[in-house]
C-alpha positions as CSV (number, residue, x, y, z in Angstrom):
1,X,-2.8,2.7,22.2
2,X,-1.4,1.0,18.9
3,X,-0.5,4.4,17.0
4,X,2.1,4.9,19.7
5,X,3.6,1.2,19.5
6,X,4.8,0.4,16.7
7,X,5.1,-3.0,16.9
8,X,1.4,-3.2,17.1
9,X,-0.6,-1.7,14.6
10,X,-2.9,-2.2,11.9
11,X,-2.3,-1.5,8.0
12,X,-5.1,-1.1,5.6
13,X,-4.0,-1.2,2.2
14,X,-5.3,-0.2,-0.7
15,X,-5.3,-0.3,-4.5
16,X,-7.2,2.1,-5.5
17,X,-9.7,2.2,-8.9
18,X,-13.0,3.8,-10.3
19,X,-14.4,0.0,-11.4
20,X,-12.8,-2.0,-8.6
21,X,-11.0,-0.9,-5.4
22,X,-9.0,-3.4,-3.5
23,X,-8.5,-3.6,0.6
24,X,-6.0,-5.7,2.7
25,X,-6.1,-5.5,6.7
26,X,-3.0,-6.8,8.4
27,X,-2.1,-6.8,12.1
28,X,1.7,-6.7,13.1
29,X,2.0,-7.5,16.5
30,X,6.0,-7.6,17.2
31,X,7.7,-8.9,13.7
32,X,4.8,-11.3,12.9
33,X,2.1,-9.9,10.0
34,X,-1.7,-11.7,10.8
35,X,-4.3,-11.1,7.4
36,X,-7.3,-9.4,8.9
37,X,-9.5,-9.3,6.0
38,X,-9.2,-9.0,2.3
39,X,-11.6,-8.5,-0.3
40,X,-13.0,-5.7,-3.2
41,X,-15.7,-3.3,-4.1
42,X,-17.0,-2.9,-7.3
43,X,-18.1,0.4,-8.6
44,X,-18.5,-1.3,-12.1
45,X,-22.7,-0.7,-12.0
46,X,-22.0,2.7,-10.4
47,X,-23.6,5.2,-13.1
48,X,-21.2,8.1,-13.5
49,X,-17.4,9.0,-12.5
50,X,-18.2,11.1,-9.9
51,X,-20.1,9.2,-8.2
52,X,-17.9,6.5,-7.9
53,X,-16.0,8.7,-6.3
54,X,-18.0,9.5,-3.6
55,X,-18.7,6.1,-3.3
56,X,-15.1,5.4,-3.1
57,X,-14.8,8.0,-0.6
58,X,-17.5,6.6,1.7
59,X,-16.8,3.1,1.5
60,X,-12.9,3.7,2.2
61,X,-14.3,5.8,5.4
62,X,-16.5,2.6,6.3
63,X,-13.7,0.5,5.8
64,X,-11.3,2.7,8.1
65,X,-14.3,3.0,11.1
66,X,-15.0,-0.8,10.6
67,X,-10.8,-1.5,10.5
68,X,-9.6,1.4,12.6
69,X,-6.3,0.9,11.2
70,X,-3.1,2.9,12.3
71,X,-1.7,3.4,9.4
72,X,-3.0,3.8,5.5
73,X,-0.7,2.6,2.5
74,X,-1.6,2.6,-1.2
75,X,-0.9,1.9,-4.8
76,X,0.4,5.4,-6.9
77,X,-1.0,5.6,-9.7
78,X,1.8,4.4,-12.9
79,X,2.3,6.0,-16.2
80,X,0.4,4.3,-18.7
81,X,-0.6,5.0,-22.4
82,X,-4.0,6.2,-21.4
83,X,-3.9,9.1,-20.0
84,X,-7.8,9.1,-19.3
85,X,-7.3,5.9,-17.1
86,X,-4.1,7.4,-15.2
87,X,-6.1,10.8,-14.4
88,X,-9.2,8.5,-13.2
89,X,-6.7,6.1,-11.0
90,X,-5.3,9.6,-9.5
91,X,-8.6,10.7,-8.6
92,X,-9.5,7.4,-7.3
93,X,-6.3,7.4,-5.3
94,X,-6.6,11.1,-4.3
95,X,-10.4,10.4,-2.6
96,X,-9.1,7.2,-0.8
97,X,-6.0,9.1,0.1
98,X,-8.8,12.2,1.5
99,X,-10.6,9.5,3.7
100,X,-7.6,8.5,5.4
101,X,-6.7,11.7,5.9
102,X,-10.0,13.1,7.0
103,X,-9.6,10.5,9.9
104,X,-5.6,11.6,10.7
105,X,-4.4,8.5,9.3
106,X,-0.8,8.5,8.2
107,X,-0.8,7.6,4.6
108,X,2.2,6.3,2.3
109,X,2.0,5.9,-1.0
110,X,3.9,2.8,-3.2
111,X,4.9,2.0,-6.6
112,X,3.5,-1.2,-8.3
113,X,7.5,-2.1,-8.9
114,X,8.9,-1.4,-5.1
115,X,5.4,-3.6,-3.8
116,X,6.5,-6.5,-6.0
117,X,10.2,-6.3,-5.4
118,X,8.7,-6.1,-1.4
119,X,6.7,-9.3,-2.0
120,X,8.6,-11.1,-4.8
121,X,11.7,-10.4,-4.9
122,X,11.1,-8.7,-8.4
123,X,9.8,-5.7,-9.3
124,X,8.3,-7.3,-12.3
125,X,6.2,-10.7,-11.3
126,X,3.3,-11.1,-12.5
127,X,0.0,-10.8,-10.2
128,X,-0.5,-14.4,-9.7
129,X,3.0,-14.5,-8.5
130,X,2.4,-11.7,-6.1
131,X,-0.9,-13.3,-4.6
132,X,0.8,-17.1,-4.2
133,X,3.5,-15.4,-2.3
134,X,1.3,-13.6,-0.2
135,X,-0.7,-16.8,0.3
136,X,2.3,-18.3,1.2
137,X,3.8,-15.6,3.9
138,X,0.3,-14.9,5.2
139,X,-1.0,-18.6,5.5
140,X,-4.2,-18.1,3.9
141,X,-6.9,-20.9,2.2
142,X,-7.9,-19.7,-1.5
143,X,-6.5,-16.8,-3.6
144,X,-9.3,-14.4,-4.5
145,X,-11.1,-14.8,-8.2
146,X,-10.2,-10.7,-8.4
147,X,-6.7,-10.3,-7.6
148,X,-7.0,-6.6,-6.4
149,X,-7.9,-7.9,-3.0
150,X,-4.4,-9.5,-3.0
151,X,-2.8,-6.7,-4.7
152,X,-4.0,-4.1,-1.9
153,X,-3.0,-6.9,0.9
154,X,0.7,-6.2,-1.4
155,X,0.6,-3.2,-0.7
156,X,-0.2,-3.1,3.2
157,X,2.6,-5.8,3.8
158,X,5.0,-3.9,1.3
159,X,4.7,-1.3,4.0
160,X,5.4,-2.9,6.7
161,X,8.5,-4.7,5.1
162,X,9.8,-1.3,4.4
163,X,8.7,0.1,8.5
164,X,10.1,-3.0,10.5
165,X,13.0,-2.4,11.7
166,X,14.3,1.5,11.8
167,X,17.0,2.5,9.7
168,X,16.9,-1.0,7.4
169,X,15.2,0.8,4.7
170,X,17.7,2.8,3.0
171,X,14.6,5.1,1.9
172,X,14.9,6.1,5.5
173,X,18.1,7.6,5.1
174,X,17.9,10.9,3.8
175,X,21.4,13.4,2.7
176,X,20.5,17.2,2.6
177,X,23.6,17.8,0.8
178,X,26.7,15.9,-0.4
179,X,28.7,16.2,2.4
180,X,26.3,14.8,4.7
181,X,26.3,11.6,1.9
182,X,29.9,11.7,2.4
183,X,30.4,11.4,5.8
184,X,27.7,8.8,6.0
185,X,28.8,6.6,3.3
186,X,32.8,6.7,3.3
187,X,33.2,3.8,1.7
188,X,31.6,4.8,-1.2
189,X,33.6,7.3,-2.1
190,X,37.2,7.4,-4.2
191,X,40.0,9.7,-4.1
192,X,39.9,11.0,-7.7
């Protein structure tokens, strides 16, 4: 069974939204990533907010029994100037997150920053840049016209950059108190 190997599983990512919601399938079998399938759903002629969310809901659940990934990762939502957008990104998240869940996926959750730095290099590139790197690491033919196909395929391969090897992601490391952080990191400590 994958879920108890880690070096082979399946990530769906996703990058969430109420007019267009991104999905990338990977499959990591030992340290080499394999594109499953990447593409988007519009919800653009969907007539009212809530029910794009149910649509989001139910087409995330088809995704995951057509996928039957081991693992869920998506985009958080970022602070923007609109505050309407961010609360309908969070909702948008929040139901994909509820269809993984409903299923007892694992789910993690990225910021737009750490999956470029992941991809890139730097947690500022541009989405263009994100999507020729991908092609480039994945070894796929064309970049998508919609670039949220390749943005969710960011964020699936973003989480497996930060899960291959135990212990390389500092994130991993957690301190419960100062004296833990001591003893762990001596070197970064001075005598005052």
């Amino acid at each position: 069974m994958r879920q108890e190997n880690k070096t082979d599983r399946i990530i769906l990512g996703i990058d969430p939204g109420t007019n267009v919601m991104g999905y990338g399938v990977i499959h990591i079998k030992g340290v080499d990533a394999k594109l499953i399938h990447m593409d988007i759903i519009s919800f653009k002629k969907t007539p009212t907010h809530t029910i794009k969310l149910k649509s989001i809901f139910e087409e995330t659940s088809l995704i995951i029994e057509k996928y039957r990934p081991d693992e869920v990762a998506l985009e958080a939502p970022f602070f923007g100037k609109n505050v309407q957008s961010m609360l309908k990104l969070g909702r948008a998240q929040g139901i994909s997150m509820a269809a993984a869940l409903h299923r007892n996926l694992p789910v993690f959750e990225y910021s737009p920053r750490k999956i470029k730095q992941s991809i890139t290099g730097k947690g500022t590139s541009s989405k263009e840049q994100v999507a020729i790197m991908l092609q480039r690491i994945l070894v796929f033919e064309s970049i998508p016209k919609l670039l949220d196909a390749t943005d969710a395929l960011a964020v699936a391969m973003c989480h497996y950059f930060q899960n291959r090897m135990p212990g390389s992601n500092k994130a991993d490391k957690k301190y419960n108190s100062w004296e833990t952080f001591i003893t762990n990191n001596p070197n970064k400590v001075s005598g005052l």
